[in-house]
C-alpha positions, 0 to 999 in steps of 0.5 A: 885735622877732623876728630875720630867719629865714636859710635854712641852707645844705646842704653838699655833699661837694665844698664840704666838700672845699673848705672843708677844703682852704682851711683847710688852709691854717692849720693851727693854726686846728685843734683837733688843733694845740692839743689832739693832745698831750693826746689822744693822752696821755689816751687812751694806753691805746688806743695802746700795744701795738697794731700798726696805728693810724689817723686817721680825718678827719686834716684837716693831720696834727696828731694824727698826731705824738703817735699815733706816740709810742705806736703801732708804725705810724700812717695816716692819712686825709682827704677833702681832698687838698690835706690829706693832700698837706701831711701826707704831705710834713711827716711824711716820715721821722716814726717809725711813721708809714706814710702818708696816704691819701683814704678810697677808696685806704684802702678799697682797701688792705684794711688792718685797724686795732686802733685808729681815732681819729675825732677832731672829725668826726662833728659834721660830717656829716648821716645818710648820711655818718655810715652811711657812716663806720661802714660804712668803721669796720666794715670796717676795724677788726680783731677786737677792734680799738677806735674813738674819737671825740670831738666838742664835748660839748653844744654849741650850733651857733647860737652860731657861725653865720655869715651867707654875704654871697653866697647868704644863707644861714647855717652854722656857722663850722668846718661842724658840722652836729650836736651830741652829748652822753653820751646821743646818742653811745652812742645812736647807737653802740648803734643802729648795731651798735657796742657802746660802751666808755665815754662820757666827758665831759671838758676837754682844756685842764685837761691841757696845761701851762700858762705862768705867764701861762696859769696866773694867767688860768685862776685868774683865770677860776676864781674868776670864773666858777667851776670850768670846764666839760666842752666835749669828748666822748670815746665808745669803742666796738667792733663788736658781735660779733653784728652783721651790719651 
């Protein structure tokens, strides 16, 4: 027996606003609460040296500690400002870091950045509002300044959708509206006047450290379902020097 079709529903910016600003209540529900570490340390080389750095979509701020490890002075940025309020009062004092901001007072501060970290964002936004986003990257990169994404690699939105009991609709658990992968991203980077620098494929979790519980699971889980996977996407890209975008 064929299953009953859903309607989807379509998110508007200020239920995107108020979903995030609910789920900034649980911080470590984020991917960058489990993974910032190894973010921040796999992608180093984008960091070290570089004046000015900003996080993207910062959600609660859990990046923002690691990026400042390696950058001399780290922004951020949300939609959410029940987000940025409690990234702002954590990371009071916190070394290199220089502030969080809503993309309007971003914009209207004219600061330039030698790196963007746009992590776990893209696969939350429908067409426009990613022509947006790479309108805002555009113009806040620097000469030679880098922008890094990562998104879920290949993922199959079906599998965490949820059933809205009040209005019948269905949508994806943590709001992805898209998926990527190693083809789509720089597709996409190419045609919007970016040039990519790599396209990388890889699992964020094979570079934690791990307890010597988590470590005979992962062997367990090995041997079981053999080598594991690649469920994260990281795509670096610069501006195109002759675009006119």
């Amino acid at each position: 027996m064929e299953g009953k079709a859903y309607p989807e529903l379509r998110w508007t910016p200020p239920m995107i606003a108020r979903f995030w600003d609910w789920q900034s209540q649980y911080p470590e529900t984020y991917f960058t609460y489990i993974f910032g570490e190894e973010i921040a340390r796999s992608l180093k080389r984008y960091l070290v040296g570089r004046e000015t750095v900003l996080d993207l979509g910062c959600g609660v701020g859990n990046l923002l500690p690691h990026l400042c490890r390696y950058a001399r002075c780290v922004y951020g940025a949300d939609v959410s400002h029940e987000s940025i309020a409690r990234v702002n009062a954590r990371l009071s004092g916190t070394r290199a870091f220089a502030g969080a901001v809503t993309p309007s007072q971003l914009r209207a501060q004219q600061t330039r950045f030698d790196s963007i970290f746009v992590v776990e964002v893209i696969e939350h936004l429908y067409d426009d509002a990613l022509d947006a986003l790479l309108a805002d990257i555009r113009n806040l990169l620097a000469p030679d300044g880098v922008v890094i994404f990562t998104t879920p690699n290949d993922e199959i939105l079906e599998r965490n959708m949820i059933l809205c009991p009040h209005t019948g609709e269905v949508f994806h658990r943590w709001q992805h509206v898209r998926s990527w992968n190693k083809v789509s991203l720089p597709k996409w980077l190419g045609g919007a006047g970016f040039v990519p620098v790599e396209v990388v494929e890889t699992n964020f979790a094979l570079a934690r450290p791990l307890t010597p519980v988590e470590l005979a699971k992962r062997i367990v889980n090995r041997v079981l379902a053999g080598r594991p996977g690649k469920p994260h996407l990281v795509g670096v890209a610069k501006v195109a020097k002759t675009s006119s975008r």
